[in-house]
VOPAGU-2260 file (C-alpha; in pm, 1 decimal, decimal comma):
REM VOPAGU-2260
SITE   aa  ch    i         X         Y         Z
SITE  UNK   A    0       0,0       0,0       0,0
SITE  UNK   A    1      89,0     316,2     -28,5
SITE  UNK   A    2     281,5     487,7     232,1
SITE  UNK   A    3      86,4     830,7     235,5
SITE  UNK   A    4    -307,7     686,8     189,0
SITE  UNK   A    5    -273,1     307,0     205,3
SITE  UNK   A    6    -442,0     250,2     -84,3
SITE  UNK   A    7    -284,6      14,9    -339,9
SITE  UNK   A    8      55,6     145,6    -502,7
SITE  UNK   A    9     -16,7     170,5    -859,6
SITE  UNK   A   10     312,9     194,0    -999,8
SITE  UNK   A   11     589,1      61,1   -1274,7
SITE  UNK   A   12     915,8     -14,0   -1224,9
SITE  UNK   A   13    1095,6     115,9   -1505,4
SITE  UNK   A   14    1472,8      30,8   -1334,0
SITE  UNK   A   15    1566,6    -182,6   -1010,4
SITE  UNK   A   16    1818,5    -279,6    -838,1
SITE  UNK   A   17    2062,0     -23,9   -1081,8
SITE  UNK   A   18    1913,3    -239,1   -1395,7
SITE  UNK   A   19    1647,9    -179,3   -1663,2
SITE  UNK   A   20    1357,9    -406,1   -1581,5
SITE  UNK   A   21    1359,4    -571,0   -1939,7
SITE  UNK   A   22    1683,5    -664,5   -2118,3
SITE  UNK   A   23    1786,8    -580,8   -2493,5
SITE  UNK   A   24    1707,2    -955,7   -2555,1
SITE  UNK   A   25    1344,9    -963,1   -2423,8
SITE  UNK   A   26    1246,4    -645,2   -2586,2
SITE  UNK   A   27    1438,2    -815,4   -2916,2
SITE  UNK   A   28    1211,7   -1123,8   -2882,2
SITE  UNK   A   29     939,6    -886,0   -2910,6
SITE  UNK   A   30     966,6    -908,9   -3299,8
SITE  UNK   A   31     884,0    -561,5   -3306,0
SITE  UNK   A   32     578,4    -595,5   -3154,2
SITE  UNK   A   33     395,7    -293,9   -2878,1
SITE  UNK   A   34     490,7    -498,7   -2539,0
SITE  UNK   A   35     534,4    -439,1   -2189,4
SITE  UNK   A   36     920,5    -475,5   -2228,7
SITE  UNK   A   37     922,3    -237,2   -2500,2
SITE  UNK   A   38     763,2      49,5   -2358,5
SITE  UNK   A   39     965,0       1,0   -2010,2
SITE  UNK   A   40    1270,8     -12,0   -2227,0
SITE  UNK   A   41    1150,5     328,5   -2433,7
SITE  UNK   A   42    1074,4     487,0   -2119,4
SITE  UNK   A   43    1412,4     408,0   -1977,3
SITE  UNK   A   44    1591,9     534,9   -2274,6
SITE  UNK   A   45    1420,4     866,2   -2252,5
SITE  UNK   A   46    1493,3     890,3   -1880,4
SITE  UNK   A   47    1883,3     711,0   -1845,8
SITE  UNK   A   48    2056,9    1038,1   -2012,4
SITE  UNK   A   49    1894,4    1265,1   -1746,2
SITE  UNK   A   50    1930,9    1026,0   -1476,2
SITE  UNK   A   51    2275,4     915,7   -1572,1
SITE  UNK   A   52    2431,5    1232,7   -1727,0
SITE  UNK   A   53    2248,8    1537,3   -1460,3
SITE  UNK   A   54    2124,2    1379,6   -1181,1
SITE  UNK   A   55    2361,7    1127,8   -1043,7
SITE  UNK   A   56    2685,9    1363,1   -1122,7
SITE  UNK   A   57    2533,2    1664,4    -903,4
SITE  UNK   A   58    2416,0    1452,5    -671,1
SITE  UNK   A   59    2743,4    1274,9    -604,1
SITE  UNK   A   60    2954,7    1638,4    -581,8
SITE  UNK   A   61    2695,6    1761,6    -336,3
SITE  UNK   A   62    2682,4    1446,3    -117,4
SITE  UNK   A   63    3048,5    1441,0    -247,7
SITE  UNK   A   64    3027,4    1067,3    -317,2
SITE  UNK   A   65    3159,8     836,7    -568,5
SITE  UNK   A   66    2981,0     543,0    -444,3
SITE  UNK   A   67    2610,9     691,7    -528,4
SITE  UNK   A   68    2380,2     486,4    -728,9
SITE  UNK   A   69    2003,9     471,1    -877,2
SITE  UNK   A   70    1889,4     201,3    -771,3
SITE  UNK   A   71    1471,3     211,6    -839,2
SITE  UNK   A   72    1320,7     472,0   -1093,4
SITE  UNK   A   73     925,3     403,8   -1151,8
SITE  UNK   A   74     624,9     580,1   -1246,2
SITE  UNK   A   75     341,4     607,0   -1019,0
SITE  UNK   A   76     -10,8     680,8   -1169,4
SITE  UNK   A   77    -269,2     782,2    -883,5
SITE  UNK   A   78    -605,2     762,9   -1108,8
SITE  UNK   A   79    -853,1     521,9   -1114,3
SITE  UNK   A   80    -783,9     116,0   -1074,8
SITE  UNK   A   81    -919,4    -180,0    -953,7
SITE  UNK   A   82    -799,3    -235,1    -555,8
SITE  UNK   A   83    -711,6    -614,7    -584,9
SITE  UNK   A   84   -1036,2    -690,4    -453,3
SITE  UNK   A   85   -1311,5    -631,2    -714,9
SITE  UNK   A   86   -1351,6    -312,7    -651,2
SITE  UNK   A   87   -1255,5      69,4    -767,2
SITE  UNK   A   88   -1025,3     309,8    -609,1
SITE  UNK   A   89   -1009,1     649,2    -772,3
SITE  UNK   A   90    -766,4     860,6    -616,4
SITE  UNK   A   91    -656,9    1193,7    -831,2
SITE  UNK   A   92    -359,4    1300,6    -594,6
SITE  UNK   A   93    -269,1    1242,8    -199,2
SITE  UNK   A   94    -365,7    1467,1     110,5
SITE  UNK   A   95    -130,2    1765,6     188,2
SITE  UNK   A   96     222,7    1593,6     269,2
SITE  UNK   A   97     575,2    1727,6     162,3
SITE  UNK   A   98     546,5    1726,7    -207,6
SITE  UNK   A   99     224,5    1730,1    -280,7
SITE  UNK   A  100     265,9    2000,1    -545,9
SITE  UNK   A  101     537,8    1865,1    -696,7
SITE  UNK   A  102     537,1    1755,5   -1075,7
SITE  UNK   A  103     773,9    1484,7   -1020,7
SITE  UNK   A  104     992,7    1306,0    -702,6
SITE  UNK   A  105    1272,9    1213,4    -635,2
SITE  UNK   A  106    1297,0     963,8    -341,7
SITE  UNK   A  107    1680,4     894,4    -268,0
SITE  UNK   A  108    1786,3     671,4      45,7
SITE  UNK   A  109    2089,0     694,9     219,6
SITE  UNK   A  110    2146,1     427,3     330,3
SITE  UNK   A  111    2207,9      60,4     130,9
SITE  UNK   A  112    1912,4     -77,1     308,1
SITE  UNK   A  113    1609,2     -57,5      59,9
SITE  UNK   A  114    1898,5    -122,3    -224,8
SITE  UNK   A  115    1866,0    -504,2     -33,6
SITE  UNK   A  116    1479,2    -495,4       3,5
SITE  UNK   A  117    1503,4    -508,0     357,2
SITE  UNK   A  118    1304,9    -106,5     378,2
């Protein structure tokens, strides 16, 4: 559940653990094909050079850290979807917390801890 409402986290996990979700060679087996592997992968390609070549550099010379990594990157959609148990949630944002006006988040841990999946 979600942390701020409990209701049902309704999100994709575009990279985890530092890695794409889908490799090169499941998106290839695709045969061109519209599939879940190929959008995560598109997705991932559009974020990696901002994530990679912005983020993660000024991050690491304000923490001034070498050893900083992504480690999760998803997209969280708070709309309308079925709660696991027939039936519908609609949520279109949370209650008032931190960044509730923000167009995007960043959540960044630091510690190694949810890198292990022991958060």
């Amino acid at each position: 559940p979600d942390s701020v409402d409990g209701l049902p986290s309704l999100h994709l996990n575009i990279i985890s653990s530092g890695r794409r979700m889908f490799d090169d060679g499941q998106v290839k087996r695709s045969g061109g094909k519209t599939t879940l592997a190929t959008c995560v992968n598109e997705l991932a390609d559009l974020l990696e050079p901002h994530l990679c070549d912005t983020l993660l550099p000024r991050i690491k010379a304000m923490t001034n850290s070498s050893t900083v990594e992504i480690s999760d990157v998803f997209i969280r959609s708070y709309g309308a979807s079925k709660s696991g148990r027939g039936s519908e949630v609609t949520r279109y944002g949370l209650s008032a917390h931190y960044d509730v006006t923000a167009a995007t988040t960043c959540v960044i841990a630091l510690d190694d801890i949810a890198s292990s999946g022991r958060n």
